[in-house]
Structure formats: structure tokens, C-alpha cells
N, CA, C and O of each residue as an XYZ file, in Angstrom:
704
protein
N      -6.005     -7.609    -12.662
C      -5.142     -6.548    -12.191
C      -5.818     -5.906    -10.981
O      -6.981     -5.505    -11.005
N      -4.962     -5.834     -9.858
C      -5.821     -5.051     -8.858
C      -4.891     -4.030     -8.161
O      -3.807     -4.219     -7.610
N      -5.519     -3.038     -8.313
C      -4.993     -1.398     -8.187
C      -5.264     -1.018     -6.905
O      -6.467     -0.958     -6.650
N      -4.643     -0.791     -6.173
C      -4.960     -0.149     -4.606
C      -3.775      1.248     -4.022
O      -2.561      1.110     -3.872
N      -4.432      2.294     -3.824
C      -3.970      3.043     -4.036
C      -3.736      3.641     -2.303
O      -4.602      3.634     -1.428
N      -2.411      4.095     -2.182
C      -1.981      4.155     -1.084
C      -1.288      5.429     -0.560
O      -0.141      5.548     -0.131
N      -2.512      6.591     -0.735
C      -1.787      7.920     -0.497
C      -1.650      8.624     -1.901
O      -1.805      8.135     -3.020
N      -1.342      9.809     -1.557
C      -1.767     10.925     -2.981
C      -0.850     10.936     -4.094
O      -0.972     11.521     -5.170
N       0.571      9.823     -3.460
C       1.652      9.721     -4.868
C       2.023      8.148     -4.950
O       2.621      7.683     -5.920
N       1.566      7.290     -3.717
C       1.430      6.068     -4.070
C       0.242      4.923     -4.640
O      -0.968      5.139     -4.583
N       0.780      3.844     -5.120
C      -0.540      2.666     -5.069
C       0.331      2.010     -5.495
O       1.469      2.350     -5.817
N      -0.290      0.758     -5.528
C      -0.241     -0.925     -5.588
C      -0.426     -1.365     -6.870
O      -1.297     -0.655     -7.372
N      -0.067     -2.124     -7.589
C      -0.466     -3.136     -8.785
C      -0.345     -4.337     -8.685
O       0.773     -4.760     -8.979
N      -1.178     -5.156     -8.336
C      -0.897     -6.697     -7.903
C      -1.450     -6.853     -9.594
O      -2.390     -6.306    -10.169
N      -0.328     -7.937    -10.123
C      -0.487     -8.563    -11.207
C      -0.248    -10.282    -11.483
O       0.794    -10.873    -11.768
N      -1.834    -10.888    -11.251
C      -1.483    -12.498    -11.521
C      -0.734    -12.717    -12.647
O      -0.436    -11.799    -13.411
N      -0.305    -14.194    -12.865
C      -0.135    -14.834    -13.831
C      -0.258    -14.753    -14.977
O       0.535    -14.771    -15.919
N      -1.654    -14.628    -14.850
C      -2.640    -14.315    -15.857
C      -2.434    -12.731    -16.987
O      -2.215    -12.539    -18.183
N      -2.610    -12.059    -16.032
C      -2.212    -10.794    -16.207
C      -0.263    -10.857    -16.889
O       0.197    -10.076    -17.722
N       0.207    -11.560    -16.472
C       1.351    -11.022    -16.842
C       1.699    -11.756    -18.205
O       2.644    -11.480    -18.944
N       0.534    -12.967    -18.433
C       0.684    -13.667    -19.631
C      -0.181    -12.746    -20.618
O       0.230    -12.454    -21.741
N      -1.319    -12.343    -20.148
C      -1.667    -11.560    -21.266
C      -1.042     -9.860    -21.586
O      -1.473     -9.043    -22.400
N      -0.070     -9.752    -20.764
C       1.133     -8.288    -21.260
C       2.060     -9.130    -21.784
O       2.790     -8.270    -22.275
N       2.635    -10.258    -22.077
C       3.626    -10.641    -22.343
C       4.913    -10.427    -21.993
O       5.955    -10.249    -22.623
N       4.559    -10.494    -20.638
C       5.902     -9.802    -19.366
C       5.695    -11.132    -18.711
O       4.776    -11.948    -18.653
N       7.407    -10.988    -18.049
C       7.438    -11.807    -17.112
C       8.183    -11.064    -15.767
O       8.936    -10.143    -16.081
N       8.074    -11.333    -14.399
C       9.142    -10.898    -13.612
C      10.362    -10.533    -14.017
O      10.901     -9.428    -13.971
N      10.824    -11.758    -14.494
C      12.495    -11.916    -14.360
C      12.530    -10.880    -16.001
O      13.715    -10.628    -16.222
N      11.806    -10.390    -16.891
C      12.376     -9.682    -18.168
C      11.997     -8.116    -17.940
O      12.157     -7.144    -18.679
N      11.414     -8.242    -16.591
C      10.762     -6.226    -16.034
C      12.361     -5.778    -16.328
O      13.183     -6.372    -15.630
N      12.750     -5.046    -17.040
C      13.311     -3.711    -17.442
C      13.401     -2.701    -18.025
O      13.769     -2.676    -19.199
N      13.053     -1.510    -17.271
C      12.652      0.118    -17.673
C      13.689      0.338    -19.262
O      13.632      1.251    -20.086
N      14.498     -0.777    -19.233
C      15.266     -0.006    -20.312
C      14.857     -0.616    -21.449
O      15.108     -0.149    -22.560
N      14.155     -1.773    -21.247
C      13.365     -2.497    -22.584
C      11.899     -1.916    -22.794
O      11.120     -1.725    -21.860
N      11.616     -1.660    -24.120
C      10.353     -1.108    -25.112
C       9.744     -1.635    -24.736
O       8.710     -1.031    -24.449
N       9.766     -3.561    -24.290
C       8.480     -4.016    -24.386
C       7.976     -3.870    -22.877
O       6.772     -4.000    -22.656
N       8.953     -3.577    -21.729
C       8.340     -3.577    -20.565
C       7.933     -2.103    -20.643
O       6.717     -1.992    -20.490
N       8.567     -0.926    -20.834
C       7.981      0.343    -21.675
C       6.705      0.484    -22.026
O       6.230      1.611    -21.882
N       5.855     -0.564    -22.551
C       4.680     -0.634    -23.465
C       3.659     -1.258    -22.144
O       2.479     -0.929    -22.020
N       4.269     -2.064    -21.356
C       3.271     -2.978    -20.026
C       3.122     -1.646    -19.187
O       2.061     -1.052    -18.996
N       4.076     -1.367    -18.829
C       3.762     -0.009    -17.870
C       2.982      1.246    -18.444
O       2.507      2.066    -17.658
N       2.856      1.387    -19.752
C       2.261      2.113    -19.764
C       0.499      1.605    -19.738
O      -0.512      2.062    -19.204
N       0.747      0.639    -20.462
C      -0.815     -0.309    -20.703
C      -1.136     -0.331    -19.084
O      -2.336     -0.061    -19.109
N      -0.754     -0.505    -17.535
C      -0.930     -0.674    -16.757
C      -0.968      0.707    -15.725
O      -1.149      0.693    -14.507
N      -0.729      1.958    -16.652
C      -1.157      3.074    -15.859
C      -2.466      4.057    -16.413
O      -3.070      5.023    -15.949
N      -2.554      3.141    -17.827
C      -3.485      3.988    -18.413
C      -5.100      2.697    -18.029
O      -6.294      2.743    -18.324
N      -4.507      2.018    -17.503
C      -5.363      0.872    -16.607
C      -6.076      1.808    -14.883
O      -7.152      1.967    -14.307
N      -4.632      2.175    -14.716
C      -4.625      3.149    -13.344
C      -5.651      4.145    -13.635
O      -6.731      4.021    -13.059
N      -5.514      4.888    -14.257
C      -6.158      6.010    -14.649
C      -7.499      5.708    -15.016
O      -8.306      6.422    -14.420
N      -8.001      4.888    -15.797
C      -9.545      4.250    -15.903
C      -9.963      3.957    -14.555
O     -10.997      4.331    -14.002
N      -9.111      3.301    -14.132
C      -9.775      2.707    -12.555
C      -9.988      3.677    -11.291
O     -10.879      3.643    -10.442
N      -8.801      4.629    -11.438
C      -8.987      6.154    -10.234
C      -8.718      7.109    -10.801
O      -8.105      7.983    -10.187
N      -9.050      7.295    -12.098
C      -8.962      8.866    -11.886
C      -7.663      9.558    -11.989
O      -7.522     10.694    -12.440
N      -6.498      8.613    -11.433
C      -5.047      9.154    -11.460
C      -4.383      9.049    -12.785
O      -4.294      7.953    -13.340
N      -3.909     10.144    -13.323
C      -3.333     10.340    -14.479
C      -1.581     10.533    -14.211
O      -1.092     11.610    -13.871
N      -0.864      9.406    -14.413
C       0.430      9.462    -14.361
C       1.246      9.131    -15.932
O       1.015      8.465    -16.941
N       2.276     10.007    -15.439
C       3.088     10.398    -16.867
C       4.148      9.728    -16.791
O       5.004      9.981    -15.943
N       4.290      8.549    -17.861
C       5.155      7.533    -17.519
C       6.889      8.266    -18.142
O       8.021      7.786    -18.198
N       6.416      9.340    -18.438
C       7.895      9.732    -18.949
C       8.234     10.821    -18.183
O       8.979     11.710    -18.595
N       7.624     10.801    -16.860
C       8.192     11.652    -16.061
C       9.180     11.200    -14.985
O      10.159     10.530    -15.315
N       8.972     11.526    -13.767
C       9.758     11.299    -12.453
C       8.639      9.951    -12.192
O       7.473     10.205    -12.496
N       8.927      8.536    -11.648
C       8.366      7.580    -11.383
C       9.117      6.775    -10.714
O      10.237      6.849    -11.221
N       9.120      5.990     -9.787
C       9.848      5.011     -9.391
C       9.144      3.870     -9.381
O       8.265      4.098     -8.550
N       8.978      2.739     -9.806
C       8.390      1.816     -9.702
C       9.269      0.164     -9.076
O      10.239     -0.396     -9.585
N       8.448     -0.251     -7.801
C       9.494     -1.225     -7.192
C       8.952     -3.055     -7.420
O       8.018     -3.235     -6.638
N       9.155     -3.921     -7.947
C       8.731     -4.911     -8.467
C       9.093     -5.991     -7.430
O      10.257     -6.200     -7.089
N       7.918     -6.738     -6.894
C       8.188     -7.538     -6.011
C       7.361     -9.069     -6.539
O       6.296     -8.956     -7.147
N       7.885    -10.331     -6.281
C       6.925    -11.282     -7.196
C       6.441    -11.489     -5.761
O       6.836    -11.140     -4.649
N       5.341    -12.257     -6.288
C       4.165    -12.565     -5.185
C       4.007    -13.434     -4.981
O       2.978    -13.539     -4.313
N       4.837    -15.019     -5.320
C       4.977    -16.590     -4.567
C       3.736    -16.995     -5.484
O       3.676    -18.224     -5.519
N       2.628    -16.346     -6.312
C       1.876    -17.577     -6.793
C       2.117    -17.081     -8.868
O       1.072    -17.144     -9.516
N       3.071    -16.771     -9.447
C       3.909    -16.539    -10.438
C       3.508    -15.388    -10.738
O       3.722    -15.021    -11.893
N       2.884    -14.566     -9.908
C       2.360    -12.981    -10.920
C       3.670    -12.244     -9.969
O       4.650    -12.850     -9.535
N       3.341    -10.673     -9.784
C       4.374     -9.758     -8.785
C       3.273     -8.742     -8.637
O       2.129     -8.825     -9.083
N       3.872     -7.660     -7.858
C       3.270     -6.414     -7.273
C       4.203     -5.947     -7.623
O       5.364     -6.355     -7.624
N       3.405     -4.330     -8.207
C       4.031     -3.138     -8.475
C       3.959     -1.989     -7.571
O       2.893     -1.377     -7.632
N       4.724     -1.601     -6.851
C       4.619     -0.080     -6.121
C       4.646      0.763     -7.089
O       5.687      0.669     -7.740
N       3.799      1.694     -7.519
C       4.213      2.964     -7.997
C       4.636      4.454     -7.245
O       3.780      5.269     -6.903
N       5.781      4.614     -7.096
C       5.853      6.564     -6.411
C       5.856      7.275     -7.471
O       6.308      6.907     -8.555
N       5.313      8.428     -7.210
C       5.342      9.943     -7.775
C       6.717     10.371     -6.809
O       6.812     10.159     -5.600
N       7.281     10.733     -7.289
C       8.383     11.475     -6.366
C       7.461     12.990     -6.095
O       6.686     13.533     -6.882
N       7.867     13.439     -4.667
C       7.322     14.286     -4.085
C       8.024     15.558     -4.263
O       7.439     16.640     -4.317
N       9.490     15.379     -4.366
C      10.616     16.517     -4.683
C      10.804     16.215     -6.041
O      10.703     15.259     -6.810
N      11.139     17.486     -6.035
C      11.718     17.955     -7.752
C      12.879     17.332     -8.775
O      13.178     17.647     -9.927
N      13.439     16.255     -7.820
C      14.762     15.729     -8.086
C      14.091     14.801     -9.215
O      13.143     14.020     -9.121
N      15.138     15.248    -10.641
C      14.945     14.279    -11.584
C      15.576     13.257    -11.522
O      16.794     13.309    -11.689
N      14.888     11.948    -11.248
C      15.374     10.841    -11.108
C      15.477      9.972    -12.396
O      16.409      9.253    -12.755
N      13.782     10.328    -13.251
C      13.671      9.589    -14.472
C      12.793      8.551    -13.870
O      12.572      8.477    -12.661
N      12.303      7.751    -14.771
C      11.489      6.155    -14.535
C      12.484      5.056    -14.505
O      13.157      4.528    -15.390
N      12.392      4.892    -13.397
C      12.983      3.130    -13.440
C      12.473      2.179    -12.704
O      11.790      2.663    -11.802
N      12.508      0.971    -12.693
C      12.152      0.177    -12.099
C      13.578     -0.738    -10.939
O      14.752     -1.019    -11.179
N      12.660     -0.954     -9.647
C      14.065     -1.363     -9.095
C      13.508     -2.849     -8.382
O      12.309     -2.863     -8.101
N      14.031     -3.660     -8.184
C      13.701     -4.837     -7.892
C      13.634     -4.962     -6.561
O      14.506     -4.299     -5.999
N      12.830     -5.646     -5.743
C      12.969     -5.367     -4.359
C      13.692     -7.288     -4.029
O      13.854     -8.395     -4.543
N      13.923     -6.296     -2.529
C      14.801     -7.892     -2.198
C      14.038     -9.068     -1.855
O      12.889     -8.630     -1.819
N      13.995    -10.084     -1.628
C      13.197    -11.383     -1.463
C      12.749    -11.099      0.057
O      12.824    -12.135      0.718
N      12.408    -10.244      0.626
C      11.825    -10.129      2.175
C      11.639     -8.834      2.341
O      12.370     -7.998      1.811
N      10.561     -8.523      3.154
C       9.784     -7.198      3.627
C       9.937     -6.960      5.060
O       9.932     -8.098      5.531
N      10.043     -6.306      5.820
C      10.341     -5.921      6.607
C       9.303     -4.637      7.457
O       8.938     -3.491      7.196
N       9.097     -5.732      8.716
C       6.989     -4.694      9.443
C       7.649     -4.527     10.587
O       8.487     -5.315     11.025
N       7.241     -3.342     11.188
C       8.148     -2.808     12.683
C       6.642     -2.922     13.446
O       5.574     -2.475     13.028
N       6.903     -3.674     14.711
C       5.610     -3.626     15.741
C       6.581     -2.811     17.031
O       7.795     -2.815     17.233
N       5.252     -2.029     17.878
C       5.416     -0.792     18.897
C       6.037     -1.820     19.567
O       7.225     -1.565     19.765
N       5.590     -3.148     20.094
C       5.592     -3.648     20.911
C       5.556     -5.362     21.065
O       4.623     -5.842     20.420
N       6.372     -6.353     21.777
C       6.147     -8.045     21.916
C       4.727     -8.174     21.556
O       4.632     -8.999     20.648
N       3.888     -7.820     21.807
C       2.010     -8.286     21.916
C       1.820     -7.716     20.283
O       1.242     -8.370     19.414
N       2.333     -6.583     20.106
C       1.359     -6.066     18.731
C       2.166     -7.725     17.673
O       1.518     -8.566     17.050
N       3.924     -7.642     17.873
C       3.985     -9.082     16.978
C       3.396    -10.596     17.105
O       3.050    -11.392     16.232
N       3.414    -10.689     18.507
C       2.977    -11.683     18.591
C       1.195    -11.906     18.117
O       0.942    -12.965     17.543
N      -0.095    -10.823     18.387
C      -0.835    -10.699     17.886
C      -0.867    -11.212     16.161
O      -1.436    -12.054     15.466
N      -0.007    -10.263     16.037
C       0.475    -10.682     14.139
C       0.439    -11.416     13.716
O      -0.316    -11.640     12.769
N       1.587    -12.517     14.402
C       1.729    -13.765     14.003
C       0.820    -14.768     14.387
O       0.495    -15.731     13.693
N       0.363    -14.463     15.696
C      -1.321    -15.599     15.689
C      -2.091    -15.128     14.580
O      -2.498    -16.000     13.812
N      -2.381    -13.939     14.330
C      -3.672    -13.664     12.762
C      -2.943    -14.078     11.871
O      -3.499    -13.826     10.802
N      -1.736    -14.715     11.669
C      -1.581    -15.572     10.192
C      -0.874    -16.788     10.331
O      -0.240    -17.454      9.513
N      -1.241    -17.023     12.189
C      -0.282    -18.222     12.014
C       0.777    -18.371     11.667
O       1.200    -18.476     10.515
N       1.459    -18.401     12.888
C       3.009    -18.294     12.695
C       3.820    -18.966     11.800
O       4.699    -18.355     11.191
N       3.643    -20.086     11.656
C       4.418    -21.253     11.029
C       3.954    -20.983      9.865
O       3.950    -21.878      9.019
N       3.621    -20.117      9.659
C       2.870    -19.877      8.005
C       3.948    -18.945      7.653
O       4.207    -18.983      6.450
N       4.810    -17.939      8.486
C       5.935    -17.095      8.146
C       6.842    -17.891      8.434
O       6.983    -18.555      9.460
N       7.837    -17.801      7.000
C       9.182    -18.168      7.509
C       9.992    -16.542      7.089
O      10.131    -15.817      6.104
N      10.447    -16.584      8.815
C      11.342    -15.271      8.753
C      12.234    -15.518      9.780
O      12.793    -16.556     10.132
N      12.288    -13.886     10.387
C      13.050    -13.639     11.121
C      12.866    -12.179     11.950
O      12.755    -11.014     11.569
N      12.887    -12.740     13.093
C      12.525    -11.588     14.349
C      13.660    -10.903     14.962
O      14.602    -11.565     15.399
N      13.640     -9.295     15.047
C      14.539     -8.655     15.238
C      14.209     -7.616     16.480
O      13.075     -7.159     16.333
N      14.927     -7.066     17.765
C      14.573     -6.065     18.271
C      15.541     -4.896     18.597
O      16.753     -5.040     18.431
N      14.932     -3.578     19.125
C      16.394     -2.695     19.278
C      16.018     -2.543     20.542
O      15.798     -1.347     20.732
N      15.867     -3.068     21.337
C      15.329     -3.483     23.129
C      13.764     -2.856     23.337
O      13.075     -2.992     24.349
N      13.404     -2.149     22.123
C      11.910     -1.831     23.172
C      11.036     -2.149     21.498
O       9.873     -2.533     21.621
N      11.439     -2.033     20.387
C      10.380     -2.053     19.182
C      10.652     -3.932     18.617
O      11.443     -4.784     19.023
N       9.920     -3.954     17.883
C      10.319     -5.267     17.054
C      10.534     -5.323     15.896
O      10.076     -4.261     15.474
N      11.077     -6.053     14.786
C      11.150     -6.229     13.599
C      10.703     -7.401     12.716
O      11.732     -8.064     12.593
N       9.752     -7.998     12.055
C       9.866     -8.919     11.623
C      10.201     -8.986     10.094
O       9.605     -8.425      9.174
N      11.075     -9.640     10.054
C      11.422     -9.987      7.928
C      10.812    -10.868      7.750
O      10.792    -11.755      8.604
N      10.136    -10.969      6.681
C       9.146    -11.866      6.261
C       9.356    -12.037      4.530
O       9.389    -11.036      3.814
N       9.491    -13.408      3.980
C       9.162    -13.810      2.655
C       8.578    -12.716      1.706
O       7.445    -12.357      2.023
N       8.989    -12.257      0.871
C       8.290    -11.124     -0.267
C       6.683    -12.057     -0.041
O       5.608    -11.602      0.350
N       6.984    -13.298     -0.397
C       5.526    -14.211     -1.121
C       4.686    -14.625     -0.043
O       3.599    -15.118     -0.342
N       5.080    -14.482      1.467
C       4.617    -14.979      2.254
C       3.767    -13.420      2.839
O       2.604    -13.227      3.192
N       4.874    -12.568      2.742
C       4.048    -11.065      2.876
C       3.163    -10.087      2.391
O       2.449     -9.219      2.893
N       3.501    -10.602      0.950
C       2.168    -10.611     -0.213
C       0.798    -10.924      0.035
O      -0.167    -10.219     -0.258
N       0.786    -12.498      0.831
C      -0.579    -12.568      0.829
C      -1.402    -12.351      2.364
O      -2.573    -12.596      2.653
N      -0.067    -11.686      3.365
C      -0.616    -12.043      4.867
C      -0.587    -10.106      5.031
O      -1.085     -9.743      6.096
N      -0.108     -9.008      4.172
C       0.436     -8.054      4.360
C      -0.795     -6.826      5.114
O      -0.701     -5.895      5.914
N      -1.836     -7.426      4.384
C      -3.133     -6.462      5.096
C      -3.306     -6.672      6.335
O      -3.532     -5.762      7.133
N      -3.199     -8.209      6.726
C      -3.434     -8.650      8.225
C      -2.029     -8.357      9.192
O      -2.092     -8.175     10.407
N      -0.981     -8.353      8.536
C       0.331     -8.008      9.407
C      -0.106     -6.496      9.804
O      -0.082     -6.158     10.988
N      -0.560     -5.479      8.649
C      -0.387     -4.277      9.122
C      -1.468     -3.661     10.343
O      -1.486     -2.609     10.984
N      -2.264     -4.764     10.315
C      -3.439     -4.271     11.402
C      -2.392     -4.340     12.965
O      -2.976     -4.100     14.022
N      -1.491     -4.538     12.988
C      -0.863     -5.023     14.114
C       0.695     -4.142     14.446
O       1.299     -3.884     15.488
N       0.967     -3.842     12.903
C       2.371     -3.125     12.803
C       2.729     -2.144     11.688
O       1.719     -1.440     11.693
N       3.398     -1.726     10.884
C       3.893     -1.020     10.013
C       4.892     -1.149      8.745
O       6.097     -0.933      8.870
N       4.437     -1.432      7.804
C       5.382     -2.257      6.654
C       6.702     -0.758      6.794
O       6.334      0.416      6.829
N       8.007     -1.138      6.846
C       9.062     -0.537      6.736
C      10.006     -0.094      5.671
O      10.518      0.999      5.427
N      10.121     -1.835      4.835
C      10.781     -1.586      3.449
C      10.832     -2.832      3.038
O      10.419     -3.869      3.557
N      11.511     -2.574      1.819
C      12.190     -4.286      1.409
C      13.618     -3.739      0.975
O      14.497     -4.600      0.959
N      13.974     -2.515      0.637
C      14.911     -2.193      0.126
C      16.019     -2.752      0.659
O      15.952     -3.396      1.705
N      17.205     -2.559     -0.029
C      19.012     -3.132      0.513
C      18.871     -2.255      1.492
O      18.686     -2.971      2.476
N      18.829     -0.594      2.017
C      19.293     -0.044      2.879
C      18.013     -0.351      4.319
O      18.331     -0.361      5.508
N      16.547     -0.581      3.764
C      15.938     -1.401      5.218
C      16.803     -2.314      5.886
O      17.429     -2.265      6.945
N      16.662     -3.218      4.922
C      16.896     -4.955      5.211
C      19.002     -5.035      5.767
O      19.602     -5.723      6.593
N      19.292     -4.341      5.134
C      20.891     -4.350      5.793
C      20.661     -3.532      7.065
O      20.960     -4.115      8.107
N      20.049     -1.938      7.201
C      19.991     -1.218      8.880
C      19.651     -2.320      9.198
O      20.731     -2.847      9.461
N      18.601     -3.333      9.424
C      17.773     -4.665      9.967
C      18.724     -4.950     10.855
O      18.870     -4.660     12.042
N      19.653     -5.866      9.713
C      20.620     -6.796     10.459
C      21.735     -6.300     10.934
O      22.517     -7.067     11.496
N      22.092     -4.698     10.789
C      23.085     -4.908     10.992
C      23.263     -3.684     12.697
O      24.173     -3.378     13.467
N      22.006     -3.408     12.565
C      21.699     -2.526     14.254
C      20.532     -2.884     15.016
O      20.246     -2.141     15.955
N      19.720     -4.001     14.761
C      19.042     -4.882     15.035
C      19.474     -5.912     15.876
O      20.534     -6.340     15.419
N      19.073     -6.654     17.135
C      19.685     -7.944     17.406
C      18.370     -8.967     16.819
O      17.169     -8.696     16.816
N      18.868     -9.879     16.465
C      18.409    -11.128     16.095
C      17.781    -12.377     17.280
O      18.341    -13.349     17.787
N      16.561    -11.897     17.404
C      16.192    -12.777     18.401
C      15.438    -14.157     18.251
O      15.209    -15.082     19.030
N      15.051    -13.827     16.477
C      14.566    -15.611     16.549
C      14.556    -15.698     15.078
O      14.726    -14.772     14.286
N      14.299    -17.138     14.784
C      14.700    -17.713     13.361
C      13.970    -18.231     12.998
O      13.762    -19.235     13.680
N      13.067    -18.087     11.826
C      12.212    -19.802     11.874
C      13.535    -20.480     11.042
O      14.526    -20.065     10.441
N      12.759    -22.130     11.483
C      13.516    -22.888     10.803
C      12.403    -23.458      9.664
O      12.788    -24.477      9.090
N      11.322    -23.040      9.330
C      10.984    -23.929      8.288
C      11.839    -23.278      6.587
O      11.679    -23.903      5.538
């Protein structure tokens, strides 16, 4: 399990294979409304809390966003919601692609030489002066530290990934 914590109401849960065989979870059965994924999340914050110090209350305000990671485990985002709005705990599935905004042509192209382009299969977007690249959940998983030295992870959500395409122009494709 590896915990990386990203700001005073976020962090990370990358969970192998391994890990998800010994919770007896799988991706495809993560639901907040089932006991037994109920019982992983909590086993995996009271994991959090041994490891930093952060004490989160799984029966509070939580959002947690589940992304698989191309080698059979997934990543967990955890938020603390920052406002008061009771939302409740749920878990929401993110879409199959992530989405990194570069200032500039050089900061992406930089990007894509540090992971080797042909190693992303995506899709390049601009609004005439910024860039966009969508990239593979699984392909962004493992290139995501080195993309961000260059740009800014944006989202994976439906409302990123649809603004993307749909006020974005589309300037290149991979084909692999």
C-alpha cells in the first residue's frame, strides 16, 4: 500500500494486486454501499493514520475517487471536503483518462520526451495559447510524477474530460 499525501485534505492510495487480494476487494466490486468495501476503507484509513498521523472519519464527509492502475491493483484519491456541505462518503469512479494542462507547446512536448511519447496513447488538445493532454488512467498512473514536472494534473472527472472535448480543439491523436 503506498500512501502519498497531497495537501492538508488530500492523499493518494496506490493499491497493488496484492493488496487488493489480501482486502478481498476488487476494482470492479468498490461500492460505498457494500459492508465489505465499508470494512477495506476503513482497514485502509486506519492504515493512513499509522502511516501520517492523519486521522479520518470514515463516517463523515469523504469523497473517495477510484481509478485502476493498468497493472490489476487501482489508486484511491481521498478528499476531506473543505465546506460544510454534507455530502456523506461515497466513492465515485473516475473515467478511463486523466487529463494534464501544460502553460505552453515546449512544457508538453518536454513531457512527452520524459516518457516517451509512444508510450502515451492519448490525445492532444489546445484553446490557442495552453495545451491539454488526455492520457490512459494506466498509462498516467505510472508516468504521472514525471508528466507533472512539466504540467498540471486537471481531472479525470465527466465534467473535465467533456469541458476537454467539447471547448478544446483537437489537435492530435495517437494512433497506437
Amino acid at each position: 500500500m503506498d500512501i502519498q499525501p497531497i495537501g492538508s485534505n488530500k492523499f493518494l492510495v496506490g493499491l497493488s494486486r496484492e493488496d487488493l487480494r489480501q482486502l478481498d476487494i476488487t476494482y470492479d466490486t468498490m461500492d460505498y454501499s457494500n459492508i465489505e468495501t465499508r470494512r477495506v476503507i476503513w482497514t485502509i484509513l486506519d492504515c493512513v493514520r499509522k502511516n501520517t498521523g492523519r486521522d479520518i472519519d470514515p463516517s463523515g464527509n469523504l469523497l473517495i475517487e477510484a481509478s485502476p492502475d493498468g497493472s490489476d491493483g487501482c489508486i484511491l484519491m481521498f478528499t476531506v471536503p473543505v465546506s460544510r456541505a454534507d455530502i456523506g462518503t461515497v466513492i465515485s469512479k473516475s473515467n478511463s483518462v486523466q487529463i494534464f494542462e501544460f502553460k505552453n507547446s515546449d512544457n508538453l512536448l518536454d513531457a512527452m520526451s520524459a516518457v516517451g511519447a509512444d508510450s502515451i496513447n492519448g490525445r492532444i488538445f489546445t484553446d490557442g495559447i495552453k495545451f491539454r493532454a488526455e492520457i490512459s488512467t494506466e498509462k498516467a498512473a505510472v508516468y504521472r510524477h514525471i508528466i507533472e514536472e512539466f504540467g498540471i494534473f486537471i481531472g479525470n472527472d465527466n465534467l473535465t474530460v467533456t469541458a476537454t472535448h467539447e471547448h478544446w480543439k483537437e489537435v492530435c491523436k495517437s494512433t497506437s
